[in-house]
C-alpha positions as CSV (number, residue, x, y, z in Angstrom):
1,X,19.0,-1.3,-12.2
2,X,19.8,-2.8,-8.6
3,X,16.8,-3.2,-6.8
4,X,16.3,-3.8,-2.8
5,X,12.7,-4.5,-1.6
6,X,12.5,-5.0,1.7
7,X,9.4,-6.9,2.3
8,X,8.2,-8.4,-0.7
9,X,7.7,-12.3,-0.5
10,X,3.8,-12.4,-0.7
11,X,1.1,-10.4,-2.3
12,X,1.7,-7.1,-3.3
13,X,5.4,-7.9,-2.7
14,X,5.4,-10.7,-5.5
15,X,3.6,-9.1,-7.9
16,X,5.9,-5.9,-8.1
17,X,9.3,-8.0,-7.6
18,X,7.6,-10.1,-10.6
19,X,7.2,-6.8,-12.9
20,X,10.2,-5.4,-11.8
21,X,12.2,-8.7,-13.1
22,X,10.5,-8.2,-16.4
23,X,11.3,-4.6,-16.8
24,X,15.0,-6.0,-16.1
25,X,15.4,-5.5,-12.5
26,X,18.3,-6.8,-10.7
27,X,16.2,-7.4,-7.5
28,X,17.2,-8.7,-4.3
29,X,14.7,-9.7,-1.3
30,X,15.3,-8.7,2.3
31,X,13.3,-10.9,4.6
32,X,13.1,-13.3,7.3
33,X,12.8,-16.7,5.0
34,X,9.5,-17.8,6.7
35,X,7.9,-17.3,3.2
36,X,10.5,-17.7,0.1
37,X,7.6,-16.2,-2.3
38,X,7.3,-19.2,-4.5
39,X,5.7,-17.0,-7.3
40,X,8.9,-15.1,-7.2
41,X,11.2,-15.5,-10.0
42,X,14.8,-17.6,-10.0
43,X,16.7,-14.5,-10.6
44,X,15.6,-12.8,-7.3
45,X,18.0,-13.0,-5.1
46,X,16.5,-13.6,-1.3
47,X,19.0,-12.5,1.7
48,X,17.3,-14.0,4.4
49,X,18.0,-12.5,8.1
50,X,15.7,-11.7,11.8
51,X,16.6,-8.5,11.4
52,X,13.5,-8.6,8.9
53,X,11.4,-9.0,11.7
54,X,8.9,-6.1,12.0
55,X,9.8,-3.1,13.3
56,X,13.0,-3.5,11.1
57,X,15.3,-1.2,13.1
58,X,18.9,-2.6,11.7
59,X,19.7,-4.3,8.3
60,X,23.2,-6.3,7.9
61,X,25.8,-5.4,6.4
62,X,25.6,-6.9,2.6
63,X,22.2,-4.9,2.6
64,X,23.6,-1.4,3.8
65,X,27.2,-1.8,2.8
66,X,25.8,-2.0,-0.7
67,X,24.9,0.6,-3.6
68,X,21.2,0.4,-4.4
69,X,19.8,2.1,-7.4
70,X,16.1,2.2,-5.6
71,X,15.1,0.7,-2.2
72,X,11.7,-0.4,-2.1
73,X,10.2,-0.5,1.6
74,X,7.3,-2.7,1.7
75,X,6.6,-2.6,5.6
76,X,7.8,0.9,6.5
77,X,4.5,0.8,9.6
78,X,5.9,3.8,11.6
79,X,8.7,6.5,12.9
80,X,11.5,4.4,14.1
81,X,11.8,1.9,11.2
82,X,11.4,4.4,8.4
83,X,14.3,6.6,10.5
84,X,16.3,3.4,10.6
85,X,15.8,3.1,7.1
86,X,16.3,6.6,6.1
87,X,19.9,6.3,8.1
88,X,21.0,2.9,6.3
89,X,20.5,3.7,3.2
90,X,21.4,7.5,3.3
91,X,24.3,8.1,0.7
92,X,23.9,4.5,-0.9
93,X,20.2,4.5,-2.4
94,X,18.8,6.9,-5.3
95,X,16.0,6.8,-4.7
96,X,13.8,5.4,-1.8
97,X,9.9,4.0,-2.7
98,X,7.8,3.8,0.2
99,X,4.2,2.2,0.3
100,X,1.8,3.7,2.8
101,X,-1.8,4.0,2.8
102,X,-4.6,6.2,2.4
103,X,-5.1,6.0,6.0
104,X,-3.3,8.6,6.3
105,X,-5.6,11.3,5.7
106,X,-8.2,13.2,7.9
107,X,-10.9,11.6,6.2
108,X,-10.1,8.5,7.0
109,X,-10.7,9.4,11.1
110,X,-13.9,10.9,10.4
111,X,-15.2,8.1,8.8
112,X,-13.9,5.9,11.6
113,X,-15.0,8.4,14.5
114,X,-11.0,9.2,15.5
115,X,-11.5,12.6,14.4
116,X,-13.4,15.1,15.1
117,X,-14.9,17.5,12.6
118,X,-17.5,17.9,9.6
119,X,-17.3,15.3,6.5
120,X,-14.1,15.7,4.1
121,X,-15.2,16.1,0.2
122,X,-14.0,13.4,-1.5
123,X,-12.3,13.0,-4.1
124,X,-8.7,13.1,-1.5
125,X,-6.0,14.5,-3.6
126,X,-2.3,14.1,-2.6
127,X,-2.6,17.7,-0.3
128,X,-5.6,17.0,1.5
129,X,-5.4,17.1,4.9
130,X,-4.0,14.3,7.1
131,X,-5.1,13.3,10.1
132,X,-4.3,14.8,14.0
133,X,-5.4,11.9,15.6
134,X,-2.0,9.7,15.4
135,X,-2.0,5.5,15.6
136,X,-5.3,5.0,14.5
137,X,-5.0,1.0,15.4
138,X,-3.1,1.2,19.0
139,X,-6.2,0.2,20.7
140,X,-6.7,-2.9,19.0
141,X,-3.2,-4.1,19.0
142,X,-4.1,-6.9,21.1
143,X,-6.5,-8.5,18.2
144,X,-4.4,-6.9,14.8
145,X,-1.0,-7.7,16.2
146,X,2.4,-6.1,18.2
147,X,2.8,-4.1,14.9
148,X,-0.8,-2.4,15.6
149,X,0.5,-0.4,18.5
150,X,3.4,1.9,16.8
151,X,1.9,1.6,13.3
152,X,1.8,5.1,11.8
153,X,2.1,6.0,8.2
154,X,2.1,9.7,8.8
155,X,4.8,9.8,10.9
156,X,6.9,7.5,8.7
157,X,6.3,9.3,5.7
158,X,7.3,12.5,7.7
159,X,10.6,10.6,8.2
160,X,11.0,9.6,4.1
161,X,10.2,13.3,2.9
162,X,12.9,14.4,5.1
163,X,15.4,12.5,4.9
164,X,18.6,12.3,2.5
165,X,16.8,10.2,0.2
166,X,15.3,11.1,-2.8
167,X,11.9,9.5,-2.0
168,X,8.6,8.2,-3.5
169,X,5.4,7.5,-1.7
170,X,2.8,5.5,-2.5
171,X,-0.7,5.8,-0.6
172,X,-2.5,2.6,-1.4
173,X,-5.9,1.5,-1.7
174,X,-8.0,-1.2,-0.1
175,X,-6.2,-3.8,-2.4
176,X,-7.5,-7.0,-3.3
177,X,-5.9,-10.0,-5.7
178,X,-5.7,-13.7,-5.5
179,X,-4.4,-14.3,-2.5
180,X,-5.9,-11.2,-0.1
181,X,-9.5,-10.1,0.1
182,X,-10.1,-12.4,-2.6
183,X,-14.0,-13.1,-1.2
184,X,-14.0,-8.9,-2.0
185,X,-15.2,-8.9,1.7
186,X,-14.9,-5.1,1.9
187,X,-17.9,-4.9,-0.9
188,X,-19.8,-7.4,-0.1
189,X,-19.7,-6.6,4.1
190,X,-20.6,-3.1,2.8
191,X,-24.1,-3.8,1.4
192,X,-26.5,-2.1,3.8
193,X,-24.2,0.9,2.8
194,X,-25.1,1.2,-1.0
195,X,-24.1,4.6,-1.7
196,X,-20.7,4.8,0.3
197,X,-17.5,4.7,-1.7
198,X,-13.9,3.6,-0.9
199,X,-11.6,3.1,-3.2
200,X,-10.2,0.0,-4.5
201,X,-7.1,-1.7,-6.9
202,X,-6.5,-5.1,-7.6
203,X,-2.9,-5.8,-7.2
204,X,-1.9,-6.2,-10.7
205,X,-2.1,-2.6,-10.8
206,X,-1.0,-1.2,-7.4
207,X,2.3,-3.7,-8.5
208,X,2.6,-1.4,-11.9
209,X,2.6,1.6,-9.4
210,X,5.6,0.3,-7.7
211,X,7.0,-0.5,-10.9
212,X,7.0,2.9,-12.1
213,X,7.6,4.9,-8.6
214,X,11.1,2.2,-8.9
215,X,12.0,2.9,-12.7
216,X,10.2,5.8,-13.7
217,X,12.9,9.0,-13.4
218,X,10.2,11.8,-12.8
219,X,8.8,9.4,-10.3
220,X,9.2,12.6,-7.3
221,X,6.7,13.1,-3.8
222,X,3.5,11.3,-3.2
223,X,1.2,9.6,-5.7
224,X,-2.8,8.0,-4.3
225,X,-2.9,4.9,-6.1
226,X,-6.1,3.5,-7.0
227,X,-9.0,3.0,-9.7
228,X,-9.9,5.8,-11.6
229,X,-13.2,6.0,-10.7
230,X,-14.5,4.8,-7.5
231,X,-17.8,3.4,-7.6
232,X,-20.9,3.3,-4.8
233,X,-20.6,-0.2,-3.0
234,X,-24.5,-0.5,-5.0
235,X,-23.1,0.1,-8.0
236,X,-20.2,-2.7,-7.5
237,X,-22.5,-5.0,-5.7
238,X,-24.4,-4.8,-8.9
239,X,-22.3,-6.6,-11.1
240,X,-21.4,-8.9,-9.0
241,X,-23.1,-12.5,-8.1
242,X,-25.0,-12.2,-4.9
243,X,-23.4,-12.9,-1.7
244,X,-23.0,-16.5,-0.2
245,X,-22.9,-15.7,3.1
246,X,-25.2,-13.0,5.3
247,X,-23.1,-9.9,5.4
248,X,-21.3,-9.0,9.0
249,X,-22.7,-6.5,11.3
250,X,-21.5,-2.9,10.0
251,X,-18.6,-1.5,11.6
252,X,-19.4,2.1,13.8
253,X,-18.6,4.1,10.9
254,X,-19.5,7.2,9.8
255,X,-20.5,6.5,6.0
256,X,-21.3,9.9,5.1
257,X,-18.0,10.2,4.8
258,X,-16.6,8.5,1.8
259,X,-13.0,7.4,1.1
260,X,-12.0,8.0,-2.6
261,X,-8.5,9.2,-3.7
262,X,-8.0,11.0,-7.0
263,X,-5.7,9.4,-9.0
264,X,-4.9,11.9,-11.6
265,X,-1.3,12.7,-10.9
266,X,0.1,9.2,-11.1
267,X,-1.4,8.9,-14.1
268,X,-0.6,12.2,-15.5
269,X,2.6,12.5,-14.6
270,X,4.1,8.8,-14.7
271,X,1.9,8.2,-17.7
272,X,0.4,5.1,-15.3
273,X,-2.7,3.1,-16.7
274,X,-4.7,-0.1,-15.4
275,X,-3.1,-2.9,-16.6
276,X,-5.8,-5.1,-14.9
277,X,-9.7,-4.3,-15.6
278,X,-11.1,-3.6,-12.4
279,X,-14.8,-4.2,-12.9
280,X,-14.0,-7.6,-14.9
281,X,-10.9,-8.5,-12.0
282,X,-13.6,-8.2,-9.5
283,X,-16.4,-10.1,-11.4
284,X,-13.7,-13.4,-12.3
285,X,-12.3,-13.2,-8.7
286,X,-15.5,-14.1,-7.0
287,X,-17.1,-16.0,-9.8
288,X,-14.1,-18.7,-9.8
């Protein structure tokens, strides 16, 4: 299996290049070379280009002159690099993976004041309701970044469904591994709010998600991707040593509502387990 991922030389990106080697990927990296992934293995093959530069709006001509079995965007942000995308690779991928975010969804604006309207129940299955209330970030793209102000996941999956593409989405959880969120900051910052909820995965298993949306051949439509059960921020906090540090001031949130995905169909239907434990990942991440 020929394998593009686009994106890919840190994080989540390394972990799902790494699985996808094992399964016997042929896998090549599209990126800008500022970070050669050094956790990646020798096999992968990095094409190195500033066309990687975020938005990605063109890709050269050994990437889209080539036959991929599954393109794998990692940092498809909004509606002009995922139509790029779709165009490139339209006749010569497939299948198309895309990883978004459980942003996406109307819940999410309620709970960050964006959108107006009562609490969402929880938990968010794939056909819950997304959100009206479009770049959620735009505001504060002068403190998150350029990328902040046309970031959009709804729009770019809009884009993926549509196009000619067989595609796979991914709506990922607040993930957290090794190298990102490793102080679990988004429990611990959470603890004057003991009975909210948000959903979690520790990269080892968001990577087998990838894995599977690449390599799995009913792999079809949108999956949440996630723990399967998400538990109160008390109930975490709980099992876990105390904090170090005093926790920051709350964010304006809305904690009544909560943000947990059901992750039932990518488990029922791609047969996808937790490779990593997520209570004992948490407890050795911040006891180390």
């Amino acid at each position: 299996m020929r394998v593009l991922v686009i994106g890919g030389t840190r994080f989540i990106g390394t972990y799902a290049v790494r699985r996808l080697v094992d399964a016997g990927a042929d896998v090549t990296v599209f990126h800008r070379g500022k970070s050669e992934g050094p956790a990646l293995p020798a096999s992968v093959t990095h094409i190195h280009d500033p066309l990687a530069e975020y938005p990605i709006l063109r890709f050269p001509a050994s990437i889209a002159a080539a036959a991929w079995d599954v393109v794998i965007h990692m940092v498809m942000m909004g509606e002009a690099d995922a139509r790029a995308a779709g165009d490139a690779f339209a006749g010569r991928a497939g299948r198309m993976v895309m990883i978004s975010s459980g942003d996406v969804y109307r819940a999410y604006g309620r709970l960050t004041g964006h959108e107006p309207g009562p609490v969402d129940p929880v938990p968010l299955a794939e056909e819950a309701p997304l959100r009206s209330a479009l770049y959620p970030y735009r505001a504060q793209a002068a403190r998150l970044g350029a990328y902040a102000h046309d970031y959009e996941k709804i729009l770019a999956e809009r884009v993926t469904c549509e196009g000619q593409t067989p595609s796979v989405i991914l709506r990922l959880p607040k993930v957290y591994g090794p190298e990102d969120n490793a102080n679990l900051a988004t429990v611990y910052g959470f603890a004057a709010e003991p009975q909210w909820r948000w959903t979690h995965g520790h990269v080892g298993n968001v990577a087998r998600a990838i894995e599977l949306a690449a390599t799995n051949p009913a792999a079809s439509g949108i999956y949440n991707v996630g723990e399967e059960r998400t538990p109160t921020m008390g109930e975490r906090l709980a099992r876990l040593p105390p904090a170090k540090d005093a926790p920051p001031r709350l964010p304006p949130f809305r904690f009544a509502q909560d943000m947990v995905v059901d992750t039932s169909r990518i488990r029922t239907e791609l047969g996808f387990v937790d490779v990593v434990d997520e209570a004992d990942a948490m407890r050795a991440l911040v006891s180390a």
